[in-house]
DSSP file (Angstrom, degrees, kcal/mol; ACC not computed):
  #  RESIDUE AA STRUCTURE BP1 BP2  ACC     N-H-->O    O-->H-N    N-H-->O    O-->H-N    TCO  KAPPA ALPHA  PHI   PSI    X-CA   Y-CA   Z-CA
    1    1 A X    >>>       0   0    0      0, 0.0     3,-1.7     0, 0.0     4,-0.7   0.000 360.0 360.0 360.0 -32.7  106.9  223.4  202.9
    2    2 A X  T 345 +     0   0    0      1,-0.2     6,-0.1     2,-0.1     0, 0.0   0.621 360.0  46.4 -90.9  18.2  104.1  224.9  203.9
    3    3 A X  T 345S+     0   0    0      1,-0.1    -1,-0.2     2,-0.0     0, 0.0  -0.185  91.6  92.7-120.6  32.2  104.2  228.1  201.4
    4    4 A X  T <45S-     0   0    0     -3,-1.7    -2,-0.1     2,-0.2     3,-0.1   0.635  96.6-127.4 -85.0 -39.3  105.1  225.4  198.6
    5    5 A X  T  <5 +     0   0    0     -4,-0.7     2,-0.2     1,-0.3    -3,-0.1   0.654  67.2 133.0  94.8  22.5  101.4  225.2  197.7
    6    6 A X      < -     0   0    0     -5,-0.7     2,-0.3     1,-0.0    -1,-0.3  -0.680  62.4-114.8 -93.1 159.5  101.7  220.9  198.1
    7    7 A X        +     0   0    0     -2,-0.2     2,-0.3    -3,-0.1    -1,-0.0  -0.632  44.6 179.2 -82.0 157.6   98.9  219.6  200.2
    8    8 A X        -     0   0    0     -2,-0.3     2,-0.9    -6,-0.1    67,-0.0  -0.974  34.2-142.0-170.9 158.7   99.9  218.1  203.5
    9    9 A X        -     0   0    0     -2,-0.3     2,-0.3     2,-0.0    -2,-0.0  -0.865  21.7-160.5-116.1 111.0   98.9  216.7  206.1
   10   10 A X        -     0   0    0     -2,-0.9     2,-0.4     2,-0.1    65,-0.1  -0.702   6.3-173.5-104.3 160.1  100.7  217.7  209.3
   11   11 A X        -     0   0    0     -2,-0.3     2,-4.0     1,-0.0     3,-0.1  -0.955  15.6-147.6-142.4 127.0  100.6  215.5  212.4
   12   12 A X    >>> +     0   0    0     -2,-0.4     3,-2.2     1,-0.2     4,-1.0  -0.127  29.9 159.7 -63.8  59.6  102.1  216.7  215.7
   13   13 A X  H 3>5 +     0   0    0     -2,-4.0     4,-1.5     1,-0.2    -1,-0.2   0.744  68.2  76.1 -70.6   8.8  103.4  213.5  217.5
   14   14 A X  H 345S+     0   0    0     -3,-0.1    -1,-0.2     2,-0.1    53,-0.1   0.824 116.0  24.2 -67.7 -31.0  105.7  215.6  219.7
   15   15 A X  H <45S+     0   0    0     -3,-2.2    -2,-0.2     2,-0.1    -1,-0.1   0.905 134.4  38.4-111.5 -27.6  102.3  216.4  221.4
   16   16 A X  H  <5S-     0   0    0     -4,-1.0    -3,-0.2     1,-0.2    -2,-0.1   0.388  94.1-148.2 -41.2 -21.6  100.2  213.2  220.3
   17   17 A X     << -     0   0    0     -4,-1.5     2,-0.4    -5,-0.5    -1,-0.2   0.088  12.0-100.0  73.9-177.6  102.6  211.0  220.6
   18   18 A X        -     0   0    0     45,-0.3    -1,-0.1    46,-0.2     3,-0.0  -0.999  21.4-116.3-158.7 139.9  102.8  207.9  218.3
   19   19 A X     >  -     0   0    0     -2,-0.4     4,-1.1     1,-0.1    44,-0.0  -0.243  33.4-110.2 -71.6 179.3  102.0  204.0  218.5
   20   20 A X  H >> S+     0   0    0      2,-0.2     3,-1.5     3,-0.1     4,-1.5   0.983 117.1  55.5 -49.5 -68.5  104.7  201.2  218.2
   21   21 A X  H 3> S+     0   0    0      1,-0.4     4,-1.2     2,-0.3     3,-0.2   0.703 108.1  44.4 -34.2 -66.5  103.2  200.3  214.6
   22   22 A X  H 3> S+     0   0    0      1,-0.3     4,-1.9     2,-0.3    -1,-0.4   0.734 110.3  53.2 -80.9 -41.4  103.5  203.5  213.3
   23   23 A X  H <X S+     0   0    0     -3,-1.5     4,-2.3    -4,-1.1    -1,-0.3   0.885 110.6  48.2 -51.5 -37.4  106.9  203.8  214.7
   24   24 A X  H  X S+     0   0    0     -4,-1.5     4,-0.7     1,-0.2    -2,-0.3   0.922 111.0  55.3 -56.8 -31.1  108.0  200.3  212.9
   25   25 A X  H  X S+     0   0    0     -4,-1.2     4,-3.3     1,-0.2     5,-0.2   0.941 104.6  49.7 -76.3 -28.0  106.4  201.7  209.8
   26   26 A X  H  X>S+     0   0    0     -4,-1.9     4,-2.6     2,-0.2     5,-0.5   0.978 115.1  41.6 -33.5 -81.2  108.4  204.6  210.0
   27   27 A X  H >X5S+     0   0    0     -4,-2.3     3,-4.6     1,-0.2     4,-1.1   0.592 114.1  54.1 -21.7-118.3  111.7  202.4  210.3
   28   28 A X  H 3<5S+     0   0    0     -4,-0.7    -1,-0.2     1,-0.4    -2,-0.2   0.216 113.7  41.8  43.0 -75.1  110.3  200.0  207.7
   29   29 A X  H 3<5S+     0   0    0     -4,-3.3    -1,-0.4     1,-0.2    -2,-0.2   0.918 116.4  49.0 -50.3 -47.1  109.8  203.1  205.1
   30   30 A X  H <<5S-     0   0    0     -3,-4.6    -2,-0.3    -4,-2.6    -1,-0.2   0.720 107.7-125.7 -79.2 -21.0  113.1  204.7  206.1
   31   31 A X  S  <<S+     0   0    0     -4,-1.1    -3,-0.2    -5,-0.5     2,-0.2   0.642  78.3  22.6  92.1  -2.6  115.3  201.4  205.7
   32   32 A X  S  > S-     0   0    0     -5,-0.2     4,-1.8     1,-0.1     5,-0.2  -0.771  73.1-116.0 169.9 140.7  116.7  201.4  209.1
   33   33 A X  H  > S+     0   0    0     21,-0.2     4,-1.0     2,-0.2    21,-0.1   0.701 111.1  62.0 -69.4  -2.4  116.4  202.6  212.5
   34   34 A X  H >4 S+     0   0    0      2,-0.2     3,-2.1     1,-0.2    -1,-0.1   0.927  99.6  57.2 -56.1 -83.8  120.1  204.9  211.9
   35   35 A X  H 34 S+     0   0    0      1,-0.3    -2,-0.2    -5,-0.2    -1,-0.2   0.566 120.0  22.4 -78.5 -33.3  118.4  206.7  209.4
   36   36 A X  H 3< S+     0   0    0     -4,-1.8    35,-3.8     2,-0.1    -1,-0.3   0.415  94.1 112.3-100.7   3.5  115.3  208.1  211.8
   37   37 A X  B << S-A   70   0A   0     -3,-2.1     2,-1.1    -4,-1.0    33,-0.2  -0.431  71.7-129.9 -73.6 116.3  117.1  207.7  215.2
   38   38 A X    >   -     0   0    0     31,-6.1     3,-1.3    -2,-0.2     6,-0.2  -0.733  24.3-164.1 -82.1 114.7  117.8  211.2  216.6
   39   39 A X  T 3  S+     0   0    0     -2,-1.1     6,-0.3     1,-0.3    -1,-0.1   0.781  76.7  54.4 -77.2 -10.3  121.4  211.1  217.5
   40   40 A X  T 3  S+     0   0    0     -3,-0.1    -1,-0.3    29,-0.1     2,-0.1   0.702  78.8 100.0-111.5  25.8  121.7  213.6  219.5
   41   41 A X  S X> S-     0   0    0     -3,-1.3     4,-1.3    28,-0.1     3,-0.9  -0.510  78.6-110.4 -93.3 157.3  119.1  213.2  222.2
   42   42 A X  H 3> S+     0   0    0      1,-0.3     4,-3.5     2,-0.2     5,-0.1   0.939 110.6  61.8 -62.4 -55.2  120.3  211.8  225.4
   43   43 A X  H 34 S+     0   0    0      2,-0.2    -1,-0.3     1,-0.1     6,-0.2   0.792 106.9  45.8 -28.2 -44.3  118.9  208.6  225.5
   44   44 A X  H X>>S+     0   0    0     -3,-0.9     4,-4.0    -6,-0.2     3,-1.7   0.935 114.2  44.3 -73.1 -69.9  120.8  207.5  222.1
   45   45 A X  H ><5S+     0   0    0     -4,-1.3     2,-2.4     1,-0.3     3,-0.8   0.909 117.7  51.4 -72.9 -69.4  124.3  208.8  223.0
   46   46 A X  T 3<5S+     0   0    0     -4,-3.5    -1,-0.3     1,-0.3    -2,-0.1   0.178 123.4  36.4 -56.1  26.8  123.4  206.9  227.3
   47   47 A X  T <45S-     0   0    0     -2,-2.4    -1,-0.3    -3,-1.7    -2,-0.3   0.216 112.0-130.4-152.0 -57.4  122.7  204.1  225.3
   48   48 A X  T <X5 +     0   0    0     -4,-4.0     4,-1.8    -3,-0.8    -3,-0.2   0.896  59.9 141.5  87.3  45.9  125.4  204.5  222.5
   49   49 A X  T  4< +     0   0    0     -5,-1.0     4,-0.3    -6,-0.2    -4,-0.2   0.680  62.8  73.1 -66.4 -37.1  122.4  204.0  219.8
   50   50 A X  T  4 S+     0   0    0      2,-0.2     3,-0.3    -6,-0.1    -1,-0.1   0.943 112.4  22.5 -61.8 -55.3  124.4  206.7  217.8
   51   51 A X  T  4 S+     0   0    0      1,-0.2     2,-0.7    -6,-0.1    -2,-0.2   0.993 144.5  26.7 -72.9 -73.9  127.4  203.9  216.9
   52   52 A X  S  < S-     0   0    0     -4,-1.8    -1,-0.2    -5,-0.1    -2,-0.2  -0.624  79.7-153.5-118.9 114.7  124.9  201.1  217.5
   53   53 A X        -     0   0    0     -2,-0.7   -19,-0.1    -3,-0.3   -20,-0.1  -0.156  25.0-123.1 -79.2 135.7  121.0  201.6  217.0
   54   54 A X        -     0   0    0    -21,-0.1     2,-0.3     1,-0.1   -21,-0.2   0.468  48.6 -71.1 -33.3-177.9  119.0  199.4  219.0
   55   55 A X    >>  -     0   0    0      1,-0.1     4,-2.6   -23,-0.1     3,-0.7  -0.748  45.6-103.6-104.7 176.3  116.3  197.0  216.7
   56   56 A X  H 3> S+     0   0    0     -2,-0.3     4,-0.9     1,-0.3    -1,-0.1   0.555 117.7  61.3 -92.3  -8.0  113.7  198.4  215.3
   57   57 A X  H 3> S+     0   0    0      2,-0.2     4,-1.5     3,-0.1    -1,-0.3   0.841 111.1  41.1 -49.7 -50.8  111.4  196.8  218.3
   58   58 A X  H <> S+     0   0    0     -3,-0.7     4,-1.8     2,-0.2    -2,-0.2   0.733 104.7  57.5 -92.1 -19.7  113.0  198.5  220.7
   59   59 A X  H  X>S+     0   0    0     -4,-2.6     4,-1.9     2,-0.2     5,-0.6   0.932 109.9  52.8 -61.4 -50.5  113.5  201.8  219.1
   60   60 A X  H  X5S+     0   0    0     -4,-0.9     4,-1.5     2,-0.2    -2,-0.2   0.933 108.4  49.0 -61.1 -38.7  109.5  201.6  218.9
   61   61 A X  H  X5S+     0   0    0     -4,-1.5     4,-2.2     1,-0.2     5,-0.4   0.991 117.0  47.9 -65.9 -57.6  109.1  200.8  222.8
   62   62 A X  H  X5S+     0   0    0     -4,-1.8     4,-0.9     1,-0.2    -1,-0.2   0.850 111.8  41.5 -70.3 -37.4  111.2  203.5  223.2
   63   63 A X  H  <5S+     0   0    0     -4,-1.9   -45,-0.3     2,-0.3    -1,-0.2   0.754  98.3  65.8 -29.9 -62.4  109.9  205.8  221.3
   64   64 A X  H  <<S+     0   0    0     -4,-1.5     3,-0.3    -5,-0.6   -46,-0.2   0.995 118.4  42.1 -42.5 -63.3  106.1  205.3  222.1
   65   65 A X  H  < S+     0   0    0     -4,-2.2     2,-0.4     1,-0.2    -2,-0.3   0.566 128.4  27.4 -82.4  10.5  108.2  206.8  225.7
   66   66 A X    ><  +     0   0    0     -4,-0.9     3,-1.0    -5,-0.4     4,-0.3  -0.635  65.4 174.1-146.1 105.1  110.2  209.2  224.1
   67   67 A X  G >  S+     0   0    0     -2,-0.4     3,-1.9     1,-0.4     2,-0.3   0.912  85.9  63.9 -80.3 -35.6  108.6  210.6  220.8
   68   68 A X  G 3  S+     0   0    0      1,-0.2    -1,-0.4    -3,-0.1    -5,-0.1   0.047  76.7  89.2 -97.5  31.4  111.5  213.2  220.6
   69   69 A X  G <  S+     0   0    0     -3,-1.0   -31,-6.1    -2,-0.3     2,-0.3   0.455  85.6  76.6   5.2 -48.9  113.9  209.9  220.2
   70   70 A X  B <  S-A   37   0A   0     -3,-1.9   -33,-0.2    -4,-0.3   -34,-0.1  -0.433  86.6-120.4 -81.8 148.9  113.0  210.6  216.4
   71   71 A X        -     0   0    0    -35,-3.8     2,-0.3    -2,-0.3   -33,-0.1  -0.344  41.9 -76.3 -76.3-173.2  114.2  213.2  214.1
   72   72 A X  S    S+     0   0    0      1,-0.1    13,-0.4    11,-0.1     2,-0.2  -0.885  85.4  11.0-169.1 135.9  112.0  216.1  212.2
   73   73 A X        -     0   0    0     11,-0.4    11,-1.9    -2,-0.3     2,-0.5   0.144  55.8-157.7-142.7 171.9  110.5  216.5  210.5
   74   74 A X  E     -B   83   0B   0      9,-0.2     2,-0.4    -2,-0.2     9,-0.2  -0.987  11.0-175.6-121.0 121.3  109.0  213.5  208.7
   75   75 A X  E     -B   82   0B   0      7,-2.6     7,-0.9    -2,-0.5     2,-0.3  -0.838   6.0-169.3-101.9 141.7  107.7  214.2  205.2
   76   76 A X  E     +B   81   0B   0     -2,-0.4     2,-0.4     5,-0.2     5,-0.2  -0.824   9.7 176.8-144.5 125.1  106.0  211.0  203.8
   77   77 A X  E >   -B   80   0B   0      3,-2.3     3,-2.6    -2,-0.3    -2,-0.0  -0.993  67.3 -68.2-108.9 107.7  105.0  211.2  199.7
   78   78 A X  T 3  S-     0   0    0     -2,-0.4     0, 0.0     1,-0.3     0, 0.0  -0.168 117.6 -11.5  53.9-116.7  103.7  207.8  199.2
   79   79 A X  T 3  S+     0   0    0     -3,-0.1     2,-0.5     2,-0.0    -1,-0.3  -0.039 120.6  93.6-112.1  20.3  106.3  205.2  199.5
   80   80 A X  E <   -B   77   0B   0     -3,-2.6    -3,-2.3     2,-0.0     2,-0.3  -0.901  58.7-168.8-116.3 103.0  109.2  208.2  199.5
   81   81 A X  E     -B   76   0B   0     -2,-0.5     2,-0.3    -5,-0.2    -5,-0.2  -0.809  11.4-162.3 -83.0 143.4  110.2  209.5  203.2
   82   82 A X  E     -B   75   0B   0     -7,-0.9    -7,-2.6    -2,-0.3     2,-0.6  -0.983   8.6-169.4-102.8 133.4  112.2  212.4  204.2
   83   83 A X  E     +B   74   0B   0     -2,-0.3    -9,-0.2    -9,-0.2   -11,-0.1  -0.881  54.1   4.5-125.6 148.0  113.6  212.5  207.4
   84   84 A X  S    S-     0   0    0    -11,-1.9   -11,-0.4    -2,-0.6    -9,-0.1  -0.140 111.0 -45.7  80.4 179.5  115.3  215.6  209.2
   85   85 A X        +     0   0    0    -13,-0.4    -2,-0.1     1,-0.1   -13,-0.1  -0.526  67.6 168.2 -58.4 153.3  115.3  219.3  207.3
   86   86 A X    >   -     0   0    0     -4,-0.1     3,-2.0    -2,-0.0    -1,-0.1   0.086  15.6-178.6 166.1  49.3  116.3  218.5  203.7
   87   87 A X  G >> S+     0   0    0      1,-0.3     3,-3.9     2,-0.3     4,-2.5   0.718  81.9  49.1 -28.1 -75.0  115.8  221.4  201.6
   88   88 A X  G 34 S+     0   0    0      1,-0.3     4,-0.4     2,-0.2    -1,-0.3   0.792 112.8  53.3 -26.5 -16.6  117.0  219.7  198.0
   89   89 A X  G <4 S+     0   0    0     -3,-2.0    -1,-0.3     2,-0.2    -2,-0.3   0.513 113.3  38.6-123.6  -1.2  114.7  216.9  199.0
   90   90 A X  T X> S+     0   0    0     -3,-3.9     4,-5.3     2,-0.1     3,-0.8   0.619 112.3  55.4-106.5 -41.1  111.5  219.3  199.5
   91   91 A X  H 3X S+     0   0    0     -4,-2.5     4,-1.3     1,-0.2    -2,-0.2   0.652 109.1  54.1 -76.7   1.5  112.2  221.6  196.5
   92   92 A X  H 34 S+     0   0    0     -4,-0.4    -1,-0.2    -5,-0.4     4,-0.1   0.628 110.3  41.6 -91.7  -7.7  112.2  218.1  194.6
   93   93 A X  H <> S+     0   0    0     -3,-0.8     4,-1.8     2,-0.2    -2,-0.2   0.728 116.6  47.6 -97.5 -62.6  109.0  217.1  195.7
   94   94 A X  H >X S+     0   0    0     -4,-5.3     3,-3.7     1,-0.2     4,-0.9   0.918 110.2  54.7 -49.3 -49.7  107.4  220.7  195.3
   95   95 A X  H >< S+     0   0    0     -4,-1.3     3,-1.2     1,-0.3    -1,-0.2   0.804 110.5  44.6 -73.7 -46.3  108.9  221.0  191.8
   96   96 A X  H >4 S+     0   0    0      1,-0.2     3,-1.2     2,-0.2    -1,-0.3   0.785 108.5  56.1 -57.1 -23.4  107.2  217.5  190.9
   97   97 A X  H << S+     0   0    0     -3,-3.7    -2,-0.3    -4,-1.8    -1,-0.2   0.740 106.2  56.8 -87.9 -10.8  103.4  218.6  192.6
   98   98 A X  T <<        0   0    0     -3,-1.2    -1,-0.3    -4,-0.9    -2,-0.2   0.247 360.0 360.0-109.1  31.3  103.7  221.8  190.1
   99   99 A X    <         0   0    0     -3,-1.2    -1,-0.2     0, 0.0    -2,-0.1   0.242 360.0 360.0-112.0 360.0  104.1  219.4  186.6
Protein backbone atom coordinates (compact mmCIF):
# COMPACT_ATOMS: atom_id res chain seq x y z
CA UNK A 1 0.00 0.00 0.00
CA UNK A 2 2.52 2.12 0.64
CA UNK A 3 4.12 2.36 -3.03
CA UNK A 4 0.32 2.84 -4.25
CA UNK A 5 0.76 6.59 -4.02
CA UNK A 6 -2.75 6.74 -1.58
CA UNK A 7 -2.19 8.86 1.47
CA UNK A 8 -2.33 6.99 4.70
CA UNK A 9 -2.06 7.27 7.87
CA UNK A 10 -0.31 4.31 9.60
CA UNK A 11 -0.76 3.73 13.28
CA UNK A 12 1.29 0.98 15.12
CA UNK A 13 -0.97 -0.33 17.88
CA UNK A 14 1.10 -3.53 18.09
CA UNK A 15 3.51 -1.00 19.96
CA UNK A 16 0.82 1.69 21.16
CA UNK A 17 -1.54 -0.36 21.91
CA UNK A 18 -5.34 0.64 21.51
CA UNK A 19 -8.30 1.87 23.81
CA UNK A 20 -11.61 -0.26 24.39
CA UNK A 21 -13.49 2.54 22.24
CA UNK A 22 -11.43 2.25 19.48
CA UNK A 23 -11.52 -1.47 19.62
CA UNK A 24 -15.57 -1.40 19.62
CA UNK A 25 -15.29 0.98 16.75
CA UNK A 26 -13.35 -1.33 15.00
CA UNK A 27 -15.92 -4.23 15.65
CA UNK A 28 -18.83 -1.76 14.94
CA UNK A 29 -17.16 -0.83 11.39
CA UNK A 30 -16.26 -4.49 10.61
CA UNK A 31 -19.87 -5.91 11.48
CA UNK A 32 -18.73 -8.44 13.94
CA UNK A 33 -16.09 -9.46 16.27
CA UNK A 34 -15.46 -12.94 13.79
CA UNK A 35 -14.59 -10.81 11.17
CA UNK A 36 -11.48 -8.85 13.14
CA UNK A 37 -10.78 -11.67 15.76
CA UNK A 38 -7.33 -13.22 15.03
CA UNK A 39 -8.12 -16.87 14.98
CA UNK A 40 -5.12 -18.14 15.25
CA UNK A 41 -3.57 -16.53 18.43
CA UNK A 42 -3.63 -18.55 21.45
CA UNK A 43 -5.96 -16.84 23.44
CA UNK A 44 -8.97 -17.42 20.82
CA UNK A 45 -8.41 -21.13 20.08
CA UNK A 46 -7.87 -21.49 24.74
CA UNK A 47 -10.95 -19.77 24.67
CA UNK A 48 -12.61 -21.39 21.57
CA UNK A 49 -13.42 -17.65 20.23
CA UNK A 50 -12.54 -19.22 16.73
CA UNK A 51 -16.18 -21.31 16.75
CA UNK A 52 -17.58 -18.82 19.18
CA UNK A 53 -16.29 -15.08 19.41
CA UNK A 54 -16.75 -13.56 22.66
CA UNK A 55 -19.02 -9.98 22.56
CA UNK A 56 -17.74 -7.31 21.28
CA UNK A 57 -17.15 -5.92 25.18
CA UNK A 58 -15.10 -8.50 25.94
CA UNK A 59 -13.10 -8.81 22.86
CA UNK A 60 -12.22 -5.02 23.68
CA UNK A 61 -11.06 -5.86 27.43
CA UNK A 62 -9.23 -8.30 25.95
CA UNK A 63 -7.70 -6.70 23.40
CA UNK A 64 -6.74 -3.40 25.21
CA UNK A 65 -4.49 -6.69 27.02
CA UNK A 66 -3.66 -8.34 24.06
CA UNK A 67 -3.45 -5.95 20.90
CA UNK A 68 -2.15 -8.94 18.77
CA UNK A 69 -5.87 -10.62 19.53
CA UNK A 70 -6.60 -8.61 16.23
CA UNK A 71 -5.78 -9.30 12.71
CA UNK A 72 -3.50 -6.94 10.18
CA UNK A 73 -3.55 -5.07 8.95
CA UNK A 74 -6.47 -2.66 9.34
CA UNK A 75 -7.04 -0.36 6.33
CA UNK A 76 -9.88 2.12 7.20
CA UNK A 77 -11.31 4.36 3.91
CA UNK A 78 -14.06 6.29 5.45
CA UNK A 79 -16.85 4.04 6.42
CA UNK A 80 -15.07 0.99 4.24
CA UNK A 81 -12.68 -1.38 6.46
CA UNK A 82 -10.24 -3.99 5.32
CA UNK A 83 -9.16 -6.36 7.70
CA UNK A 84 -6.17 -8.92 7.16
CA UNK A 85 -3.89 -8.77 3.74
CA UNK A 86 -6.44 -8.44 0.92
CA UNK A 87 -4.71 -7.58 -2.21
CA UNK A 88 -8.10 -7.32 -4.62
CA UNK A 89 -9.44 -5.16 -1.85
CA UNK A 90 -6.23 -2.61 -1.84
CA UNK A 91 -5.83 -2.60 -5.64
CA UNK A 92 -9.60 -1.48 -5.53
CA UNK A 93 -9.13 1.26 -3.38
CA UNK A 94 -5.78 2.48 -5.15
CA UNK A 95 -7.51 2.13 -8.49
CA UNK A 96 -10.39 4.51 -7.14
CA UNK A 97 -7.61 7.33 -5.39
CA UNK A 98 -6.12 7.46 -9.19
CA UNK A 99 -9.79 8.60 -10.94
Amino acid sequence: MRSSGLELEEVDYGKTGLTAETVLALVAKAGSVAAVLNTRHATAKANGWVDKPPSPAEFAKAVVAEVNLLRRPILIDGAKIIIGFDRPAYAAIAKLAKK
